[in-house]
Backbone as ProteinMPNN parsed JSONL, in Angstrom:
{"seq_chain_A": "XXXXXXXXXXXXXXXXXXXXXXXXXXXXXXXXXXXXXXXXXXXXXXXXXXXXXXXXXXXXXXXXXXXXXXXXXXXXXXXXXXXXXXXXXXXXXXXXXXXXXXXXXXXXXXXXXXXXXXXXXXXXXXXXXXXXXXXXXXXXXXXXXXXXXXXXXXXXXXXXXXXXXXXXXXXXXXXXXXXXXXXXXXXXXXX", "coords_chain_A": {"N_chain_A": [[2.644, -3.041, 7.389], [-0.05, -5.09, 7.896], [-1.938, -7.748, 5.898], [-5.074, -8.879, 6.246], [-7.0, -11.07, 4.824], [-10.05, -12.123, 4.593], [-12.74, -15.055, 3.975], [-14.701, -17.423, 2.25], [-13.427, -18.985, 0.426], [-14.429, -20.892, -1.584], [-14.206, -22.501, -3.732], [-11.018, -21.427, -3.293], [-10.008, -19.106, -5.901], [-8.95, -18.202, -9.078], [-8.881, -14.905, -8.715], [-9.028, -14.337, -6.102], [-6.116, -14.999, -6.062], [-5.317, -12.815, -7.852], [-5.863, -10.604, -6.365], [-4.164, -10.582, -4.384], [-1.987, -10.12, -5.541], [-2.867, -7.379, -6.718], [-3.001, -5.503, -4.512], [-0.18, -6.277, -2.883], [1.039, -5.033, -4.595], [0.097, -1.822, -4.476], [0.008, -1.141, -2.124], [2.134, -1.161, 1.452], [2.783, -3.814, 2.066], [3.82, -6.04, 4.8], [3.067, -8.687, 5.13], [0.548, -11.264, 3.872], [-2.379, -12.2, 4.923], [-4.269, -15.258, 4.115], [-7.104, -15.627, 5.479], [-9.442, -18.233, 6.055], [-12.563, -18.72, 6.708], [-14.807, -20.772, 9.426], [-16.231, -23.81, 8.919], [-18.549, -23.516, 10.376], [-19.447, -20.331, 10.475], [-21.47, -20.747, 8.27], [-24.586, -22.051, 6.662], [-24.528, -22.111, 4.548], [-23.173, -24.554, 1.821], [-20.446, -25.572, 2.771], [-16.882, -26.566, 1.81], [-14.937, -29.044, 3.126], [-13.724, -27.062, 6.286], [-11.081, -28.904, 6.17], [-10.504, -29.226, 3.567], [-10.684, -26.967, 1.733], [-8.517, -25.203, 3.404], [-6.362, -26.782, 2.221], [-6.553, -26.244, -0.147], [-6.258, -23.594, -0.63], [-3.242, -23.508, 0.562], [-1.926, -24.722, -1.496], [-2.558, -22.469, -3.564], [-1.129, -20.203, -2.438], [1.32, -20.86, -2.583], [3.107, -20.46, -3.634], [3.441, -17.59, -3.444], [5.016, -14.478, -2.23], [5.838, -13.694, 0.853], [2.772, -14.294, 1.832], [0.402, -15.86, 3.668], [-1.667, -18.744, 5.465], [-4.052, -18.692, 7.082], [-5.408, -20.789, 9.973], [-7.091, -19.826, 12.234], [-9.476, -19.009, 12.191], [-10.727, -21.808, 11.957], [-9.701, -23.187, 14.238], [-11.629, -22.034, 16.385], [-14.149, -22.708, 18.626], [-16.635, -21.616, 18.134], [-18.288, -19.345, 15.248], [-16.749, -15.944, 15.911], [-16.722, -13.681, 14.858], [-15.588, -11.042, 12.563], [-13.962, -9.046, 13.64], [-13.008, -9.532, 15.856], [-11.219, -11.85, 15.028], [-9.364, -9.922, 13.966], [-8.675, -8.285, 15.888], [-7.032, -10.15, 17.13], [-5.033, -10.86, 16.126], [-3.756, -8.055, 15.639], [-3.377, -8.168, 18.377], [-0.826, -10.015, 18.014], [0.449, -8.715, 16.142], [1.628, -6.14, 17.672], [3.211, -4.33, 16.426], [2.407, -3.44, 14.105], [0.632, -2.308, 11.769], [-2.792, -3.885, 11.104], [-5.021, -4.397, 8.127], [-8.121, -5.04, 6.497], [-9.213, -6.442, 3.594], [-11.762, -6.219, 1.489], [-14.458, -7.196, -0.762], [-16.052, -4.83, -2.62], [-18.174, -5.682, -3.545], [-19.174, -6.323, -0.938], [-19.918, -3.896, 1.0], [-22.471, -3.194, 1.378], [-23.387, -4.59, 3.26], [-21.948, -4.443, 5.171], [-22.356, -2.888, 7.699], [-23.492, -4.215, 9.18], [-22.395, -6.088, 10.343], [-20.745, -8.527, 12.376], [-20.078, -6.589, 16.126], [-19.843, -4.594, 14.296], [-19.731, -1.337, 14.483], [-17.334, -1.162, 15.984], [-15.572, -2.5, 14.672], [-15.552, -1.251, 12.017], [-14.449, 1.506, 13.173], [-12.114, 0.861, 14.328], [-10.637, -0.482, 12.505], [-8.577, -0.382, 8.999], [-10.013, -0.602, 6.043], [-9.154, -2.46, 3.252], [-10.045, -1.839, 0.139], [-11.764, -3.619, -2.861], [-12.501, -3.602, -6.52], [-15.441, -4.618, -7.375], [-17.861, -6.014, -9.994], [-18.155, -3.681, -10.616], [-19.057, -1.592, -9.153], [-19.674, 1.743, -7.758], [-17.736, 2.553, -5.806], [-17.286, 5.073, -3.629], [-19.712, 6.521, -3.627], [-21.208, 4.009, -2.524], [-19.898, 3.762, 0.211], [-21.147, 6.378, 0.426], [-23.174, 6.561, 0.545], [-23.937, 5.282, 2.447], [-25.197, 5.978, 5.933], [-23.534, 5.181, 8.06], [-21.534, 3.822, 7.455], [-20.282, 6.027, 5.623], [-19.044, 7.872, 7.643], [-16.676, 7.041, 8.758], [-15.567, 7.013, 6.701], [-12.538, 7.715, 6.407], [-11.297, 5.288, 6.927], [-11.53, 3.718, 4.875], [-10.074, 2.638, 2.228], [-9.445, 2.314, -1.147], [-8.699, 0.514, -3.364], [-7.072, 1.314, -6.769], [-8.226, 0.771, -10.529], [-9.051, -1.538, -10.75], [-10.955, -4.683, -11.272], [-13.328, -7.313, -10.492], [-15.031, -10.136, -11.481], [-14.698, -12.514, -11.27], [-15.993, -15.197, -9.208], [-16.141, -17.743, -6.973], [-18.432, -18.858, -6.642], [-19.075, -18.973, -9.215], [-17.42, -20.405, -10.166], [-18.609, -23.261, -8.92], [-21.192, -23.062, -9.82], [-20.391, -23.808, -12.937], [-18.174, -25.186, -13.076], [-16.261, -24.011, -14.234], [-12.488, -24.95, -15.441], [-10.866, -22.254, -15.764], [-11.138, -20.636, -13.954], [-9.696, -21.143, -11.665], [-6.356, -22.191, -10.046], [-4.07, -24.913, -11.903], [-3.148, -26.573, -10.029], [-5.209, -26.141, -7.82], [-7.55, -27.019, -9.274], [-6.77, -29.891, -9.926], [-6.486, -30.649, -7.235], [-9.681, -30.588, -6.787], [-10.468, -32.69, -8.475], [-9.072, -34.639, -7.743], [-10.139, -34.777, -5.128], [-12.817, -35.35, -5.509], [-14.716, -32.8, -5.32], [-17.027, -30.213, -5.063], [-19.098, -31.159, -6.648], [-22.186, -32.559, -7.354]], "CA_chain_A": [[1.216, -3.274, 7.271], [-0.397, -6.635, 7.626], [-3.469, -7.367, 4.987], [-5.833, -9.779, 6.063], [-8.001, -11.194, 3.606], [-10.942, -13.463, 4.654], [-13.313, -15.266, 3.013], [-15.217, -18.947, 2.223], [-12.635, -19.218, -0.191], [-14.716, -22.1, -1.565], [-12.62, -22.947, -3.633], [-10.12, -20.126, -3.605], [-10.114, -19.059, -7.253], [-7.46, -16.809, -9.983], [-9.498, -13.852, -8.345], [-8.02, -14.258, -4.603], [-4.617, -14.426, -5.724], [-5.106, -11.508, -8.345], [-5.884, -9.607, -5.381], [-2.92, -10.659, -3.494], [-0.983, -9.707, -6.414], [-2.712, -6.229, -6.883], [-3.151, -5.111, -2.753], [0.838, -6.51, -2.848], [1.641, -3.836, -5.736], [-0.222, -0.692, -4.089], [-0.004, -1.131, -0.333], [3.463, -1.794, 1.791], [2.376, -5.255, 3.252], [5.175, -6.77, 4.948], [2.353, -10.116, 5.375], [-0.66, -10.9, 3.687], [-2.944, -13.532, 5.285], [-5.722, -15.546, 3.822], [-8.06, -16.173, 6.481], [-10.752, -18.748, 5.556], [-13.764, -18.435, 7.676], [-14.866, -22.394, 9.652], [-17.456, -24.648, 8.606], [-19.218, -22.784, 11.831], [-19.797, -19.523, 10.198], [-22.857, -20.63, 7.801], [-25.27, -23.275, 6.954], [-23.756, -23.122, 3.281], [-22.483, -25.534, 1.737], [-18.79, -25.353, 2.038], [-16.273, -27.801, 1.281], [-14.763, -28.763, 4.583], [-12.315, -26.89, 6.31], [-9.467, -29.225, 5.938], [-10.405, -29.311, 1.33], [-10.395, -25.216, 1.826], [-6.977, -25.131, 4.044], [-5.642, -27.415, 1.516], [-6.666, -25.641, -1.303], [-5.765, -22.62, -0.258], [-1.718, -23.78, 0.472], [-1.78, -24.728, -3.174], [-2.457, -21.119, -4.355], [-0.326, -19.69, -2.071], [3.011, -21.453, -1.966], [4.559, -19.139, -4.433], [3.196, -15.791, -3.114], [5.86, -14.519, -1.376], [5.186, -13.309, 2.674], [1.288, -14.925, 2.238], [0.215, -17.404, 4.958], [-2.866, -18.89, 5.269], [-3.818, -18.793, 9.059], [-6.529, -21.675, 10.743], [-7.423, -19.408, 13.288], [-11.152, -19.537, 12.462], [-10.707, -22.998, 12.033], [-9.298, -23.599, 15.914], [-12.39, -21.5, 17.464], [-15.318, -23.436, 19.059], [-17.985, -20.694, 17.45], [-17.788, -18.239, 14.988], [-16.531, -14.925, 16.785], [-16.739, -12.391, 13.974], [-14.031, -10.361, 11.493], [-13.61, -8.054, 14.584], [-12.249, -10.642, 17.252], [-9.645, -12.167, 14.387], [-8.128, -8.747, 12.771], [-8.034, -7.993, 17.285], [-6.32, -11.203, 18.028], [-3.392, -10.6, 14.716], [-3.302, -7.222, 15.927], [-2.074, -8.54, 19.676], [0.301, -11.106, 17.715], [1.443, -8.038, 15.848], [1.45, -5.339, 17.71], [4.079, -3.086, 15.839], [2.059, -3.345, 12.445], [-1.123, -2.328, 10.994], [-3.648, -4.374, 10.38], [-6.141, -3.913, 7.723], [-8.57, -6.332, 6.038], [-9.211, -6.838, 2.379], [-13.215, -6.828, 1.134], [-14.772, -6.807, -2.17], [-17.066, -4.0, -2.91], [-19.728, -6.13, -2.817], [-19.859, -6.591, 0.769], [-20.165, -2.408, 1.385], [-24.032, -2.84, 1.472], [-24.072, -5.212, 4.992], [-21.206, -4.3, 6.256], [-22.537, -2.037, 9.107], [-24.178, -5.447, 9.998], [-21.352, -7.615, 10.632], [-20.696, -8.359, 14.297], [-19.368, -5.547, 16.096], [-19.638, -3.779, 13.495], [-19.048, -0.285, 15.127], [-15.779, -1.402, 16.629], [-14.792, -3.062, 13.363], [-15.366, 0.57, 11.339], [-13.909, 2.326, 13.824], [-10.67, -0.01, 14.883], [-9.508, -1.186, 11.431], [-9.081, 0.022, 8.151], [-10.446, -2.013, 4.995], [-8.761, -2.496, 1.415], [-11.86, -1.936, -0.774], [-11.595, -4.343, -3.857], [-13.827, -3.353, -6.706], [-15.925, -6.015, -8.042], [-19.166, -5.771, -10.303], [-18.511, -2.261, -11.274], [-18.968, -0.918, -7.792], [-19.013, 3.197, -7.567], [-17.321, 2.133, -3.943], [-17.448, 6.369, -3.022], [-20.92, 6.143, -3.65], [-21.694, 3.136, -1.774], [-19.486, 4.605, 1.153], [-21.381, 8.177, 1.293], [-25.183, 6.478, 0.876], [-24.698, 4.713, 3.964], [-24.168, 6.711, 6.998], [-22.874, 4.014, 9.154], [-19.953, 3.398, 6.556], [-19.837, 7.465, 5.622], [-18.515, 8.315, 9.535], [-15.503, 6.443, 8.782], [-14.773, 6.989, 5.092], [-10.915, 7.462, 6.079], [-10.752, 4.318, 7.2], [-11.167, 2.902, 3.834], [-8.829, 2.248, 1.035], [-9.986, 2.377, -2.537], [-7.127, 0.725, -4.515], [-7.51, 1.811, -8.01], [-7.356, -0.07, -11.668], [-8.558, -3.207, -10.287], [-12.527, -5.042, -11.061], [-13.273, -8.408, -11.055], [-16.037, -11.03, -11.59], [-14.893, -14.282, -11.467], [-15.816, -16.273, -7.853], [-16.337, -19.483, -6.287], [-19.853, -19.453, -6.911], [-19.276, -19.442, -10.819], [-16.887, -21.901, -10.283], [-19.337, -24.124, -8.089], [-22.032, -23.641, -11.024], [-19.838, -23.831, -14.18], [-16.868, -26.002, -12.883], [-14.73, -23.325, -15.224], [-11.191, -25.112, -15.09], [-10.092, -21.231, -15.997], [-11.192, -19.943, -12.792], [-8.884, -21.736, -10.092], [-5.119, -22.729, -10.685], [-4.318, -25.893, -12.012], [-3.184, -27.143, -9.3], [-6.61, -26.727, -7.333], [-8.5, -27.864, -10.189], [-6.622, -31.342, -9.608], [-7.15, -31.188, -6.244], [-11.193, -30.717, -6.834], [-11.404, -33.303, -9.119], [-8.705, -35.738, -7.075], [-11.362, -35.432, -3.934], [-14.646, -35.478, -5.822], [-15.462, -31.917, -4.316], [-18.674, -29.473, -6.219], [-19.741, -32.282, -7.891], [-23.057, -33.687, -6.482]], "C_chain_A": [[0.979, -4.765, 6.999], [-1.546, -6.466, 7.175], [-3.747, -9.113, 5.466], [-7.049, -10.065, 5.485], [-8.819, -12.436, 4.027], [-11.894, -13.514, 3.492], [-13.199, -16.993, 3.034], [-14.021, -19.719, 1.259], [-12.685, -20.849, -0.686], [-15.231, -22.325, -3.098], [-12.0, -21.562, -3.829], [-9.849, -20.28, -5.183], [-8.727, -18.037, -8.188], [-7.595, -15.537, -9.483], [-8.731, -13.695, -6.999], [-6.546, -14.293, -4.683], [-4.484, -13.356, -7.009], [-5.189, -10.553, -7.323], [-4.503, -9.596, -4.95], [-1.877, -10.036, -4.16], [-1.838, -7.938, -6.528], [-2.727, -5.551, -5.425], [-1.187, -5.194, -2.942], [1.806, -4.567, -3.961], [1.478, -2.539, -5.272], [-0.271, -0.677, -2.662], [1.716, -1.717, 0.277], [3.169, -2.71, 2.431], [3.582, -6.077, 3.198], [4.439, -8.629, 5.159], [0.696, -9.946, 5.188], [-1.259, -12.549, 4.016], [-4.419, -13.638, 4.775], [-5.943, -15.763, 5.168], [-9.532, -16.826, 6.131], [-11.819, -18.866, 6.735], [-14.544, -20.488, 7.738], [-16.273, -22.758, 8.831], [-18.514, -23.923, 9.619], [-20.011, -21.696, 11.214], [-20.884, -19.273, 9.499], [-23.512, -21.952, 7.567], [-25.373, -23.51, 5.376], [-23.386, -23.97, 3.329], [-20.834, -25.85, 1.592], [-18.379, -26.586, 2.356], [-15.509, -27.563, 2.987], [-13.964, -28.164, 4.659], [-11.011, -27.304, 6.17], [-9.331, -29.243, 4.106], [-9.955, -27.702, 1.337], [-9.077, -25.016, 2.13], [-6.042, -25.259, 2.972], [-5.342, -26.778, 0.165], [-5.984, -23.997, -1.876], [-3.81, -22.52, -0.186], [-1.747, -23.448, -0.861], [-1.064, -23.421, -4.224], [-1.68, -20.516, -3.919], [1.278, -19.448, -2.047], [3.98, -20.971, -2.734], [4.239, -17.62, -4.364], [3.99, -15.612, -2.051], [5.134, -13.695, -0.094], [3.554, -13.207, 2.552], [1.42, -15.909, 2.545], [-1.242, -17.717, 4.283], [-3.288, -19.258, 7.352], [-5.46, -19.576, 8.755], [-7.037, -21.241, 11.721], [-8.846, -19.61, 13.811], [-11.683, -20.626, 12.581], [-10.908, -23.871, 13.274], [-10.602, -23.185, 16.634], [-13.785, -22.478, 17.535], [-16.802, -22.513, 18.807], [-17.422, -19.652, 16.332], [-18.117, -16.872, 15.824], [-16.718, -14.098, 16.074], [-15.215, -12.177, 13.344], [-13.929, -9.518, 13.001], [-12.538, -8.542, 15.526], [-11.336, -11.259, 16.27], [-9.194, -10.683, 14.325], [-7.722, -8.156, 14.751], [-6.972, -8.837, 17.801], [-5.126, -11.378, 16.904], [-3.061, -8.975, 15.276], [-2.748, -7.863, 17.385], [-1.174, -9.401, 19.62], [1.326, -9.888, 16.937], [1.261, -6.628, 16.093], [2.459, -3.956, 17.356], [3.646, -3.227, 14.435], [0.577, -2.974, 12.336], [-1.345, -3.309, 10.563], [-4.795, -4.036, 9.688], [-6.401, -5.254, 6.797], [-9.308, -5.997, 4.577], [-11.014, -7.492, 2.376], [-13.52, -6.201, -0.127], [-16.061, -5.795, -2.012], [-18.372, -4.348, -2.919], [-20.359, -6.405, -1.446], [-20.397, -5.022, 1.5], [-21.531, -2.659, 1.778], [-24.399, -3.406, 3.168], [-22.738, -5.399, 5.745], [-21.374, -3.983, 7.784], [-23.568, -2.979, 9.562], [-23.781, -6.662, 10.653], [-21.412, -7.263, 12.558], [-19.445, -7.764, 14.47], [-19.136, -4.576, 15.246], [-18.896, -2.0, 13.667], [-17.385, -0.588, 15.22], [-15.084, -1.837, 15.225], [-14.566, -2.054, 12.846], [-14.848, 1.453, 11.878], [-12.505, 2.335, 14.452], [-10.046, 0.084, 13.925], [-9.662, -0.582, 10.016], [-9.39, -1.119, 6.877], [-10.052, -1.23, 3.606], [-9.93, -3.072, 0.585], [-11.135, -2.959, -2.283], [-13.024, -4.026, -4.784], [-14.542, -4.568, -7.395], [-17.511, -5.658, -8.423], [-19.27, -3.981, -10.687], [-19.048, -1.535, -9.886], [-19.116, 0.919, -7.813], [-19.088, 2.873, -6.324], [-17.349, 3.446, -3.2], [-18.557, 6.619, -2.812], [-21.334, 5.462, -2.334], [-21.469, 3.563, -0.285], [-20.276, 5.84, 1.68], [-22.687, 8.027, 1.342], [-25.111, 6.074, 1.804], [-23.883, 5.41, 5.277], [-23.391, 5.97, 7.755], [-21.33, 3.746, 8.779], [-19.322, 5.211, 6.101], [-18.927, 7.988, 6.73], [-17.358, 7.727, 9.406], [-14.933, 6.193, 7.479], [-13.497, 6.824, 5.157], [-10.509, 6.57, 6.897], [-11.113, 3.227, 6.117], [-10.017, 3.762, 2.585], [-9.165, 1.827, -0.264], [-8.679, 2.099, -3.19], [-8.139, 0.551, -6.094], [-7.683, 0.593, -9.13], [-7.989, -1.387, -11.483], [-10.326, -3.669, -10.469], [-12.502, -6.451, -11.483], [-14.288, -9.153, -10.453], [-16.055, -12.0, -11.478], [-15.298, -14.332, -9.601], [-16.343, -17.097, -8.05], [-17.437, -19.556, -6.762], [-20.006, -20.068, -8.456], [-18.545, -20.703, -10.775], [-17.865, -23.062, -10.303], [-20.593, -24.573, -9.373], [-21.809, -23.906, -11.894], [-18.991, -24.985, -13.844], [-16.002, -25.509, -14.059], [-13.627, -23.644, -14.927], [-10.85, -23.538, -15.156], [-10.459, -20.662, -14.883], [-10.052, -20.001, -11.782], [-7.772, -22.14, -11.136], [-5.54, -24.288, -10.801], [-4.292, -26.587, -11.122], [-4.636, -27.577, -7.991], [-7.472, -26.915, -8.187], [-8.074, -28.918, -10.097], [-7.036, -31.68, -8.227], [-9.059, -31.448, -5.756], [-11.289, -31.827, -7.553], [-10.641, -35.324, -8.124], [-9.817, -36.372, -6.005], [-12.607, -34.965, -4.155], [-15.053, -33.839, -5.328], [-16.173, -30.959, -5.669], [-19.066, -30.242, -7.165], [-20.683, -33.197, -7.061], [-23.312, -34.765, -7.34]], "O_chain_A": [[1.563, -5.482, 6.186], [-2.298, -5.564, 7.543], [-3.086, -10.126, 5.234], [-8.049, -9.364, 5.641], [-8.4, -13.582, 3.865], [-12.038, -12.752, 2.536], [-12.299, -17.702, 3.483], [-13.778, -20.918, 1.395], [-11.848, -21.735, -0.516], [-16.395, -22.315, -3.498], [-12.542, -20.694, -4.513], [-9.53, -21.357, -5.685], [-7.815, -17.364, -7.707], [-6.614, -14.812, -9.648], [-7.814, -12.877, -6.928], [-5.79, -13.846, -3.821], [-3.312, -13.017, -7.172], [-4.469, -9.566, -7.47], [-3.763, -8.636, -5.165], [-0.957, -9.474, -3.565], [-0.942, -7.12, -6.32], [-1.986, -4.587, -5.619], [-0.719, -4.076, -3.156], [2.629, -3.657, -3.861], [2.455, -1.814, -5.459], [-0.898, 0.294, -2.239], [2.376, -2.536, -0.361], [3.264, -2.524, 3.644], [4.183, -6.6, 2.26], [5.17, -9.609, 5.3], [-0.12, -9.205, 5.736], [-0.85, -13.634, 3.603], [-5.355, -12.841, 4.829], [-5.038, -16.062, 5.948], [-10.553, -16.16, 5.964], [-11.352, -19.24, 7.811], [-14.74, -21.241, 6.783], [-17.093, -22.013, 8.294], [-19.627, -24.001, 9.1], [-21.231, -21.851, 11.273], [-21.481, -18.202, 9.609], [-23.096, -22.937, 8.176], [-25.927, -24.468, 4.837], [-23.108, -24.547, 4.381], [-20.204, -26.241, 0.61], [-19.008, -27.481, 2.921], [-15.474, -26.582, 3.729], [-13.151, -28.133, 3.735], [-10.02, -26.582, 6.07], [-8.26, -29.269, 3.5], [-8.848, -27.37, 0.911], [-8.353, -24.646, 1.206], [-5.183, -24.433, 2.663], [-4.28, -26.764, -0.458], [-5.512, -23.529, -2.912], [-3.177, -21.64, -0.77], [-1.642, -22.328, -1.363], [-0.101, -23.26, -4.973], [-1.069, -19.919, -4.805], [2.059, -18.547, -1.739], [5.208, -20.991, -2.643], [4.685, -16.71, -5.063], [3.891, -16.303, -1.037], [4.021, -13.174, -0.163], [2.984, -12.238, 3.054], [2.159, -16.799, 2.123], [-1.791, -17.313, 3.258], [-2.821, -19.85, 8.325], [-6.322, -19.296, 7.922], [-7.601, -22.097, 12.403], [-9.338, -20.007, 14.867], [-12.786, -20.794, 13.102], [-11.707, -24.783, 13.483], [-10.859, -23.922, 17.585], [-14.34, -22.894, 16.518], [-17.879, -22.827, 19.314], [-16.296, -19.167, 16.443], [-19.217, -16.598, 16.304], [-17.087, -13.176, 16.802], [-14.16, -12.789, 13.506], [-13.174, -10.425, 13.353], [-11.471, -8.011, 15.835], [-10.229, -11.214, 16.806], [-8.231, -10.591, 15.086], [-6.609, -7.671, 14.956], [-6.163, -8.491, 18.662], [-4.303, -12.266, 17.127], [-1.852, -8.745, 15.293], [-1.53, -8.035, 17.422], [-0.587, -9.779, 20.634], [2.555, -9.926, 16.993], [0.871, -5.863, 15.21], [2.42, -2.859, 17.914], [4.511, -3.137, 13.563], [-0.396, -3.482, 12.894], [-0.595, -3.888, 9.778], [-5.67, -3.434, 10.309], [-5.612, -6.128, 6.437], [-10.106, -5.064, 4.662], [-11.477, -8.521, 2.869], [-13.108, -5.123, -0.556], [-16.989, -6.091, -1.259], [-19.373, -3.745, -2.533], [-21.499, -6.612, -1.032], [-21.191, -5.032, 2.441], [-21.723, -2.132, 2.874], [-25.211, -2.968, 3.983], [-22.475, -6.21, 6.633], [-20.831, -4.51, 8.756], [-24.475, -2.577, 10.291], [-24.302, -7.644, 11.182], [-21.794, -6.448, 13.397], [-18.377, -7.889, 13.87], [-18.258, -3.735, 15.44], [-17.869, -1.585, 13.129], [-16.492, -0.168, 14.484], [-14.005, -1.352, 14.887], [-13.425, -1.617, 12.995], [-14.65, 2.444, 11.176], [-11.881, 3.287, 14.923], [-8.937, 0.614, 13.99], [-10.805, -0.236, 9.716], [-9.0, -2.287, 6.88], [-10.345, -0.151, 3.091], [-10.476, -4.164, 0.43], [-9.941, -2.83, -2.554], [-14.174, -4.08, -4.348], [-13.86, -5.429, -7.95], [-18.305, -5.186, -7.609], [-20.266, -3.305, -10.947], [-19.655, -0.527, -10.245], [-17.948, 1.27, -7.974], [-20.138, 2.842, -5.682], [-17.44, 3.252, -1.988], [-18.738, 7.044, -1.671], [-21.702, 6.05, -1.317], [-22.43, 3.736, 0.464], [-20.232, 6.295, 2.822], [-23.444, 8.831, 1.887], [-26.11, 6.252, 2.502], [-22.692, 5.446, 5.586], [-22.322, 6.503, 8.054], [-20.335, 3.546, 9.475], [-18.146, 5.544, 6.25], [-17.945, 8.625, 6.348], [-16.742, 8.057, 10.419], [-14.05, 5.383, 7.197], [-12.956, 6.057, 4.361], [-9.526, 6.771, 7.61], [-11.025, 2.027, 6.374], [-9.517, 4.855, 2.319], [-9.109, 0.6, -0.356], [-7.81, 2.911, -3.508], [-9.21, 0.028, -6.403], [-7.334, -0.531, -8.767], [-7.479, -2.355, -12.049], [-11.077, -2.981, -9.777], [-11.907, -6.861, -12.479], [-14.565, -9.049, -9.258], [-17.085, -12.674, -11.512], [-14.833, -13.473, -8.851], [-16.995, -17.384, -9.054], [-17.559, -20.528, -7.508], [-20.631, -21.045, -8.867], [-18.919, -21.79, -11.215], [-18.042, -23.76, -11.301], [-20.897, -25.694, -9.78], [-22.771, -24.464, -12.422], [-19.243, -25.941, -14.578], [-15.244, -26.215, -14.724], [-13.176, -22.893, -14.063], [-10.253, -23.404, -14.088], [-9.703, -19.692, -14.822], [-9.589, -19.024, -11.194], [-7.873, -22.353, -12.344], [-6.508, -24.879, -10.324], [-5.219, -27.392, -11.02], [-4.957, -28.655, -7.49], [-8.564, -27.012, -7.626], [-9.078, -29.628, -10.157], [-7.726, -32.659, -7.941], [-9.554, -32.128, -4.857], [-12.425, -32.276, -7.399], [-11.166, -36.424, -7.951], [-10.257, -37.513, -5.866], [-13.348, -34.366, -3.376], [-16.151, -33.927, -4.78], [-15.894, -31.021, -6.867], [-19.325, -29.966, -8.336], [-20.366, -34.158, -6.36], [-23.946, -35.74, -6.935]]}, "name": "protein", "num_of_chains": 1, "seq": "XXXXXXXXXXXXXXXXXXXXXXXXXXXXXXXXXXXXXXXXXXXXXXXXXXXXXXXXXXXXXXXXXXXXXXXXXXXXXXXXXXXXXXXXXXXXXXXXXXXXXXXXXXXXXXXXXXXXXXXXXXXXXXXXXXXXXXXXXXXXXXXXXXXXXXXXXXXXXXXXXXXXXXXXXXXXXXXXXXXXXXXXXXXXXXX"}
């Protein structure tokens, strides 16, 4: 099983690699890939793709079989979560792929592009976050109900910190040290 995990990952925080570390513990993933989503995808403010990339290594470089793939990076538009987790599935086509979302996204999921094909192709590692009842959320919306067993409820697991608190707090305890030097080496969330 391959777990791909996107996301603005702006700045990737203690939260993205607690995941990696609990998804790693309850799932057999022989490769778990961040996937940061381009400067393309919104008219946020993210830090550029090459501070993100960078930032991202950092956290990674002692998680064992996690990459960090530029894929969204390389494309001349954003294409959607549908067209990456299709184009890792025809790089690996003797593995599952499934993709890694926090419980807070359940509500506009069945709005993403392609959506159908996405709920119906791939399965998704639910993450709970905010106290979530994620079975709930799953059985109020029919769109996401029709394909309940193609999610993955890992257990034990809730968490609050992200980027955004970072972005408004600048909590060194959020992000490793190492990308807390690199935020403050290149000036970045600090207007």
């Amino acid at each position: 099983m391959i777990v791909v995990f996107g996301g603005a990952f702006n700045p990737p925080t203690i939260a993205h690699e607690a995941i990696y570390h609990h998804v790693v513990k309850h799932l057999p993933c022989t490769k778990f890939i961040y996937l940061p989503v381009s400067n393309l995808y919104t008219k946020r403010s993210l830090a550029s793709n090459f501070h993100r990339l960078e930032m991202l290594k950092l956290m990674t470089k002692n998680l064992p079989n996690a990459v960090v793939s530029t894929m969204e990076f390389d494309d001349s538009d954003y294409l959607g979560t549908y067209q990456s987790l299709i184009r890792f599935q025809d790089s690996y086509p003797n593995e599952e792929i499934v993709f890694v979302i926090g419980a807070d996204n359940l509500a506009k999921l069945h709005k993403w592009i392609n959506a159908e094909s996405l709920l119906s192709d791939f399965r998704f590692v639910l993450i709970n976050r905010n106290h979530t009842d994620i079975e709930k959320a799953i059985m109020d919306n029919p769109a996401l109900a029709k394909h309940r067993d193609n999610f993955i409820i890992l257990p034990d697991f809730d968490i609050e910190i992200s980027s955004t608190s970072f972005r408004e707090n600048f909590d060194q305890s959020l992000v490793t040290n190492e990308v807390y030097h690199y935020i403050l080496i290149h000036q970045l969330y600090r207007s």
